[in-house]
BAMI-632344 format. One line per field, with one value per residue (C-alpha): x, y, z. Coordinates in Angstrom, 3 decimals, always signed. Each point is the difference from the previous one (the first is absolute). Example, Ala and Ser with C-alpha at 12.3 -4.5 7.8 and 13.67 -1.06 7.14 Angstrom:
! residues 2
x +12.300 / +1.370
y -4.500 / +3.440
z +7.800 / -0.660
//
This chain:
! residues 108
x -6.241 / -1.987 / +1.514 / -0.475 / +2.465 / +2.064 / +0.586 / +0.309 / +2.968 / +1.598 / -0.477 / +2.981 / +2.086 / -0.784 / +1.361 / +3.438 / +0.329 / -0.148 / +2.792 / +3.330 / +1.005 / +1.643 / -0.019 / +3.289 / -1.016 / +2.421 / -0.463 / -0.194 / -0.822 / +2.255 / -1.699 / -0.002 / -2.755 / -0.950 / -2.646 / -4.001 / +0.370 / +2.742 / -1.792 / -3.274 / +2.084 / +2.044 / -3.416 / -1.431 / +2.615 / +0.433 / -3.559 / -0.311 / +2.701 / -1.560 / -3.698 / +0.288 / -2.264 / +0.679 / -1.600 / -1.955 / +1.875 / +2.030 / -0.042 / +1.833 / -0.625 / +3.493 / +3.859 / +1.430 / +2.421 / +3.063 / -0.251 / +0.439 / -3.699 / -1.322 / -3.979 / -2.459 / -3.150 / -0.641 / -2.842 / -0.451 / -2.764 / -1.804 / -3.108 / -1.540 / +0.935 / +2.824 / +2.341 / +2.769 / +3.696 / +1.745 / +3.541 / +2.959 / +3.776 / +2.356 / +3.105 / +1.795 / +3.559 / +1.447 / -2.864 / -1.438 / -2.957 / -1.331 / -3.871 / -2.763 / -3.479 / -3.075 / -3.077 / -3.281 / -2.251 / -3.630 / -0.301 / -1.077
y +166.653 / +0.249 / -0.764 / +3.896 / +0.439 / -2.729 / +1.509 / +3.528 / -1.588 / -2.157 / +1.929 / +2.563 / -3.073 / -2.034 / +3.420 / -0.208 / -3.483 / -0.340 / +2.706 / -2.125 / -1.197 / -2.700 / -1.577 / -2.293 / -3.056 / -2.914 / -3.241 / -1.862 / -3.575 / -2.841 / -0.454 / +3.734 / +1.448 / +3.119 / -1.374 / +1.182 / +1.268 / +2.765 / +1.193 / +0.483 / +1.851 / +2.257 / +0.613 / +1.021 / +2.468 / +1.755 / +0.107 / +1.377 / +2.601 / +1.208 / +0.309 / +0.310 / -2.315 / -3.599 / -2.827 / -2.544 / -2.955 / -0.757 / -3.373 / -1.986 / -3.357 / -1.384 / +0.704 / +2.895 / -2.232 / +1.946 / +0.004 / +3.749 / -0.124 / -2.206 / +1.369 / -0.843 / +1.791 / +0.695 / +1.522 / +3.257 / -0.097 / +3.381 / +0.062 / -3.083 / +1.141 / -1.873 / +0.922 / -1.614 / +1.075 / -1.347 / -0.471 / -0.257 / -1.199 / +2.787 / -1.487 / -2.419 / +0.431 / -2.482 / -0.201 / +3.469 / -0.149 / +3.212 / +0.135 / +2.512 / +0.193 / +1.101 / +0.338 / -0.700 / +3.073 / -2.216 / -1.589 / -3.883
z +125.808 / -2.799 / -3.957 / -0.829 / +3.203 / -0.780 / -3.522 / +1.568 / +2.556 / -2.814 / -3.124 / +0.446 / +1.150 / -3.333 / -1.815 / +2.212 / +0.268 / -3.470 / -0.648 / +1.450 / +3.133 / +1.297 / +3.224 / +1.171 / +1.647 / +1.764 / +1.444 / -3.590 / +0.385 / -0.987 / -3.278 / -0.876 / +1.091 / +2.417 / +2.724 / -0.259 / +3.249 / -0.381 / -3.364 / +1.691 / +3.027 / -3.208 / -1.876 / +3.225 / +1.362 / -3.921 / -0.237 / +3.882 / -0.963 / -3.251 / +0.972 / +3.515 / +1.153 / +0.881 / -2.016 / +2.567 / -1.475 / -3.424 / -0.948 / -2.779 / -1.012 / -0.592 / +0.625 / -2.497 / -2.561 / +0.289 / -4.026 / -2.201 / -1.504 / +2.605 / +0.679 / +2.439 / +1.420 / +3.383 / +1.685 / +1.931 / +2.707 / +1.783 / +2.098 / -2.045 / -3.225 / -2.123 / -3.277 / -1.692 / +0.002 / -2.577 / +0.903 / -2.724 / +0.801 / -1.614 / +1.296 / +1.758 / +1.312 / +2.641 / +2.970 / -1.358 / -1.820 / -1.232 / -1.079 / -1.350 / +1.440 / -2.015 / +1.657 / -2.549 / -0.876 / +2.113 / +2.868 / -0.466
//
């Protein structure tokens, strides 16, 4: 896929994503934390739902701190082509941890 396609797939997703959701996640890890693996899997399915096409991997480089404010980028992959998605902890009540997405404007 090429970056103009890329853009054309995420672009309208980077709009919405932007606007508010928030996606529940359990499993939180004895020192607070929601594991890599399940916020890949929830960026993945939200971002499969919005645009309609699946991403060919999601990959974030650390366990979400199950902190209000925590931050950490991850990175959306499609036919070759990469882009961040910054992803922002809104909440966090008992094992639910509520976070945004935000997908950048460019592909890396």
């Amino acid at each position: 896929m090429s970056t103009t396609r890329l853009r054309s797939v995420v672009r309208p997703l980077a709009l919405t994503a932007a606007a508010t959701f928030a996606l529940a996640g359990c499993g939180l890890l004895g020192a607070g934390s929601l594991p890599a693996d399940e916020v890949e899997t929830k960026i993945s399915e939200q971002l499969t739902a919005q645009v309609g096409q699946e991403p060919d991997e999601v990959s974030c480089p650390e366990d979400l701190p199950a902190e209000e404010g925590a931050e950490m980028t991850c990175e959306l992959t499609a036919d070759g082509e990469s882009i961040d998605v910054m992803v922002t902890v809104t909440a966090v009540e008992d094992d639910t941890v509520n976070f945004d997405i935000e997908v950048a404007d460019e592909a890396n």
